[in-house]
N, C-alpha and C positions, 0 to 999 in steps of 0.2 A: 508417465503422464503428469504434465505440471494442470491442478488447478488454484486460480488466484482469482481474488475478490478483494476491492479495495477502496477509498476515497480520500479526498485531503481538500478541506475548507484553510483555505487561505486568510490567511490575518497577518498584516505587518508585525503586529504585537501581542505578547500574551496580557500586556497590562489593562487592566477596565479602560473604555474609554468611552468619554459620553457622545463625543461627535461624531460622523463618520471618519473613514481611515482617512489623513492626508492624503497619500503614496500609494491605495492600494491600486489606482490602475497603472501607475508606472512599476507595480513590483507584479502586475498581471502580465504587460506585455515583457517583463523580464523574464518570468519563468516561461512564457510562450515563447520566446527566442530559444532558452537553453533547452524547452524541450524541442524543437525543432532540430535543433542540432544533434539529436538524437538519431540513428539510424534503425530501430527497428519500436521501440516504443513512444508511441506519441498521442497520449491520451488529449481528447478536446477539452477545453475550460470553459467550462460555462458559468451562468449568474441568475440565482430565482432571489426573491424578495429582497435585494442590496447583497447577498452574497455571492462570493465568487468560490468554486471547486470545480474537483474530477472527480470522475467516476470509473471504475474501468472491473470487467472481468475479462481474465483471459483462461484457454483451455488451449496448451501446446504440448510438443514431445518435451522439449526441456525447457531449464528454467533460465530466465534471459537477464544478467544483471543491472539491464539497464531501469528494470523494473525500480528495483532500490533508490536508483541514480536519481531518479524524480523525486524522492521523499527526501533523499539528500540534498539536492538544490533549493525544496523548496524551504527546508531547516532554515540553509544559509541566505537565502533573499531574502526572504520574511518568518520571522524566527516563531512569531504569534500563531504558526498553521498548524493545524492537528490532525491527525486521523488514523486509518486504521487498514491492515492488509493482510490478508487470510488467504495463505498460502499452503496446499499439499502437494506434496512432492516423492510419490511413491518412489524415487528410486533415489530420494535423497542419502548422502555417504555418512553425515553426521549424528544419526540416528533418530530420525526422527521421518522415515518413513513410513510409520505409521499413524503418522500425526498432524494435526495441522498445526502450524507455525504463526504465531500472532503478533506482527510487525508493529508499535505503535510510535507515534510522532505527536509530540508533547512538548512544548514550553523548547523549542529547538533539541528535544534528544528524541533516537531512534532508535529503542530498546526492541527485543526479540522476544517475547514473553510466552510461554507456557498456554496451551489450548484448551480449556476443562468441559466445553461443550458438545464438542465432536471427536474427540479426540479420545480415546484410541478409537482409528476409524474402525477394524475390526476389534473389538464387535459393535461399536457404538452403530456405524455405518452401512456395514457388509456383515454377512457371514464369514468364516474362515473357508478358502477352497479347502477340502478335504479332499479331493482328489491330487494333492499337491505332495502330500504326505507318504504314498507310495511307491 
């Protein structure tokens, strides 16, 4: 069982800037295209008070890489975007099955980082089955 929580506030630039963006609605409808061309993930992009993000949770049997695929395009369109994706993956192979995974997106990189909130689900989350044991 995959579950995922996640968002990404789009910015052309990571640099201070005092005006609004030039480009940001031409690097909105760019990442609306390459997500479109996505075949099973296609989060909506919306806009409150001048900003533009996604939102998205998902609960499926496995985990889809096109999830990633979005926080990587939006690196490369608009390098200024940030955010965050909280990922468990009870049957993940790299050991972290018992963990959530904490994706973040910063100044264009997309680091994997260590979970200290929820994480170890058991016992932070669950019980241990104890009838597992027998």
């Amino acid at each position: 069982m995959v579950e995922l929580h996640g968002w990404i506030t789009f910015r052309e630039t990571y640099k201070v800037f005092i005006e609004e963006e030039a480009h940001i609605d031409l690097l909105i409808r760019k990442i609306q295209e390459e997500i479109n061309n996505l075949s099973w993930f296609k989060p909506k992009i919306e806009a409150q008070n001048g900003d533009w993000f996604i939102q998205f949770s998902i609960y499926a049997n496995r985990i889809n890489p096109q999830i990633l695929e979005v926080f990587k395009l939006c690196r490369k369109i608009a390098e200024g975007s940030y955010g965050l994706i909280y990922l468990y993956d009870d049957e993940d192979t790299n050991g972290n099955e018992n963990a959530f995974q904490v994706f973040s997106l910063a100044r264009g990189e997309l680091t994997n980082k260590k979970d200290f909130y929820l994480s170890p689900v058991i016992p932070t989350i669950e019980d241990k089955d104890e009838s597992l044991e027998n």
